[in-house]
C-alpha positions as a printed Julia matrix, in Angstrom:
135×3 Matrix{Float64}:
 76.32  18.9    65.22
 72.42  18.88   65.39
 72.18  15.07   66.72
 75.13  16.42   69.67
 72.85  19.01   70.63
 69.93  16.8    70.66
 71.07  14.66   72.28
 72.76  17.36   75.08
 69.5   18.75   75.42
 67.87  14.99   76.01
 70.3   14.41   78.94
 68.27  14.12   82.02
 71.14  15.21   84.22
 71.32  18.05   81.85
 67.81  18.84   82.26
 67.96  19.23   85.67
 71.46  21.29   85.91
 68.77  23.33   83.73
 65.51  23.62   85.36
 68.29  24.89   88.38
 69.02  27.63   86.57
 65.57  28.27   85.24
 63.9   28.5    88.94
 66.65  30.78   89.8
 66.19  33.12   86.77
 62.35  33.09   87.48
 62.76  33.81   91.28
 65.05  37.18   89.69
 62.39  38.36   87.86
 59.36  37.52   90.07
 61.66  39.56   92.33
 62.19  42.57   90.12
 58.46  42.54   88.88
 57.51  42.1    92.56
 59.55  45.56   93.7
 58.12  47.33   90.79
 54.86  46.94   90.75
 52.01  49.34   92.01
 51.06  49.3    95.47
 47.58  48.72   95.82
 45.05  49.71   98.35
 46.08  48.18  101.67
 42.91  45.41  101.74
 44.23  44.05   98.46
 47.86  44.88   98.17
 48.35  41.47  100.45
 47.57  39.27   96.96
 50.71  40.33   95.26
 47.91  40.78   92.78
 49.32  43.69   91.32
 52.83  42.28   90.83
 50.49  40.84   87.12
 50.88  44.39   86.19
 54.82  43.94   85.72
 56.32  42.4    82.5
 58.74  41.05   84.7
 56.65  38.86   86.33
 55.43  37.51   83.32
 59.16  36.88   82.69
 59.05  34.8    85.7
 56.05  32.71   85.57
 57.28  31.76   81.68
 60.52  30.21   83.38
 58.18  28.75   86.01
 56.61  26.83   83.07
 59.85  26.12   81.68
 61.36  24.71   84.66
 58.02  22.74   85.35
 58.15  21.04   81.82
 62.39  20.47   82.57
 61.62  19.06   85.87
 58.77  16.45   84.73
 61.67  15.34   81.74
 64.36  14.67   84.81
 61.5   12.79   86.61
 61.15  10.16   84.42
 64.85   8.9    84.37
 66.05  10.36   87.45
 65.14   9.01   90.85
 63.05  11.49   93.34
 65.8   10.49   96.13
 68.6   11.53   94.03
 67.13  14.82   91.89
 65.37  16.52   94.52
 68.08  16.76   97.03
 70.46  17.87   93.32
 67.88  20.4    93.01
 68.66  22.26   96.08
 71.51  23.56   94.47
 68.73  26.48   93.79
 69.6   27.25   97.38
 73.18  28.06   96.61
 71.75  30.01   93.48
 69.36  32.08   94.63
 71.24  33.79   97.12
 74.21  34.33   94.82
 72.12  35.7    91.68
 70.19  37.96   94.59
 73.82  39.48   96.01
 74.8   39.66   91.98
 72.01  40.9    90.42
 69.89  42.8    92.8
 72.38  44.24   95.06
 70.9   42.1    98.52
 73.48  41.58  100.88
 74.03  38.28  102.22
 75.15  38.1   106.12
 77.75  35.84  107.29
 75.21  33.23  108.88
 73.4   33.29  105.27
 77.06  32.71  104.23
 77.24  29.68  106.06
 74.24  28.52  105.3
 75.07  28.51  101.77
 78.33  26.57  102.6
 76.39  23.93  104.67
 73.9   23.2   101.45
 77.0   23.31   99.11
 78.42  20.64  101.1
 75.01  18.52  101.28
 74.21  18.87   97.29
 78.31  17.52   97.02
 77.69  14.42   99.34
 74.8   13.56   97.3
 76.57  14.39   93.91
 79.31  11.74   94.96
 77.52   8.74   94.7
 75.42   9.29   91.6
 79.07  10.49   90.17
 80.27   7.0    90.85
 77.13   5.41   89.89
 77.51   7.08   86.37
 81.6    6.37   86.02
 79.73   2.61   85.91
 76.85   3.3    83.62
């Protein structure tokens, strides 16, 4: 059982389905640290600086880390030309865990949007599907 979830967890396409969902639970929380924090005098309240004050933020920039360290693992066995455009999948995520989770509505043009990188990350997907049916 321990050796399955090893080696689950060693999985570079794993890894990156993973720092996905780690960038888009950071982006949450930035976002709901970011709304809560105190607003600052208006010469410094540009810096976001006070957004520190929020646990939630601190949330985020913990799955900031965690997605960096994920990322560097998919690196190393995943070509750039391949996991980056896989990554964008974030853009598909974001907007969904926003409309979810934080009540933002999402237009029909966003809509579409969303439907257009869907279709991009599933072109890309194809090929390194195949590719793996062969590994």
């Amino acid at each position: 059982m321990i050796q399955k979830a090893k080696e689950l967890l060693l999985n570079p396409w794993f890894q990156l389905c993973l720092t996905v969902l780690l960038v888009t639970t950071s982006e949450l929380f930035l976002k709901r640290g970011a709304v809560e924090a105190p607003r600052l005098p208006a010469g410094v309240n540009w810096t976001g600086v006070s957004g520190l004050a929020s646990a939630n933020v601190w949330y985020g920039i913990l799955f900031v880390i965690a997605s960096f360290i994920s990322w560097l693992y998919v690196l190393r066995f995943i070509p750039l030309t391949i996991a980056y455009p896989l990554s964008n999948f974030v853009h598909v995520l974001i907007p969904l865990s926003s409309w979810f989770f934080l009540d933002e509505i999402i237009s029909t043009r966003r809509w579409c949007g969303i439907a257009l990188v869907l279709i991009g990350v599933l072109i890309v997907a194809k090929p390194v599907a195949r590719m793996e049916e062969k590994l």
